[in-house]
C-alpha angles and dihedrals in degrees: 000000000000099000113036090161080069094051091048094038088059103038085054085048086052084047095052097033090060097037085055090037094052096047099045091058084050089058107048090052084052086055089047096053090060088056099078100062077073090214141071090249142194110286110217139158125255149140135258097242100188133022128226113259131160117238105201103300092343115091115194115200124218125292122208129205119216146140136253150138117287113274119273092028111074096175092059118109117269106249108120103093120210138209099197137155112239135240083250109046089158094055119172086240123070114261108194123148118295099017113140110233135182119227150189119211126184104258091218093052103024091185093072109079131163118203110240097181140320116258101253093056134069129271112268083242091053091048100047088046087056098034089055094045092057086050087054096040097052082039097060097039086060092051088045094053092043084057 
């Protein structure tokens, strides 16, 4: 072999391309998930309360704790607190008990609620900008060595 830097140079662009390629279909189902609250909806912090947990047969998703106005009057002030499965139960994030999440809930039915991340992880935008760097990244390093 006359040009192990090539050999090297490609096998780091597959790296990168599948690491890009692998989050970015993470992120977008991420996205998705925020799509069926059907609106842009109130952000707000809160807790998974439960975790899910199967009972025999029976599987029980996640439930989250958070706070928000009664349903039906959005200006008022945010003091009902609900315990709620959300929308996403099978959320991307971990949702174990205790976990601090942050949430969007639709402002006219507080007691529908999607899980966007937990606290600790980044934004599903975030995410997707940095997954589809890497792919272009490990893209272009494969043309340049081509070249």
């Amino acid at each position: 072999m006359s040009q192990p830097w090539l050999t090297v140079s490609l096998l780091f662009a597959a790296f990168w391309t599948f690491i890009g390629a692998h989050g970015t279909h993470a992120a977008l189902r991420a996205r998705r998930s925020l799509n069926q609250l059907g609106v842009r909806g109130v952000r707000t912090r809160g807790e998974v309360a439960n975790s899910p947990r199967r009972v025999g047969t029976s599987y029980h998703p996640p439930q989250i704790r958070y706070q928000a106005p009664p349903p039906g009057d959005p200006t008022a002030p945010t003091t009902q607190t609900y315990r709620q499965v959300p929308l996403n139960p099978d959320s991307p994030n971990a949702l174990y008990r205790g976990t601090p999440v942050i949430l969007r809930y639709d402002p006219e039915d507080p007691r529908r609620a999607v899980v966007v991340r937990t606290a600790k992880s980044y934004s599903p935008t975030a995410n997707l900008v940095w997954c589809v760097f890497s792919m272009a990244f490990g893209v272009g390093l494969g043309v340049f060595s081509l070249m």
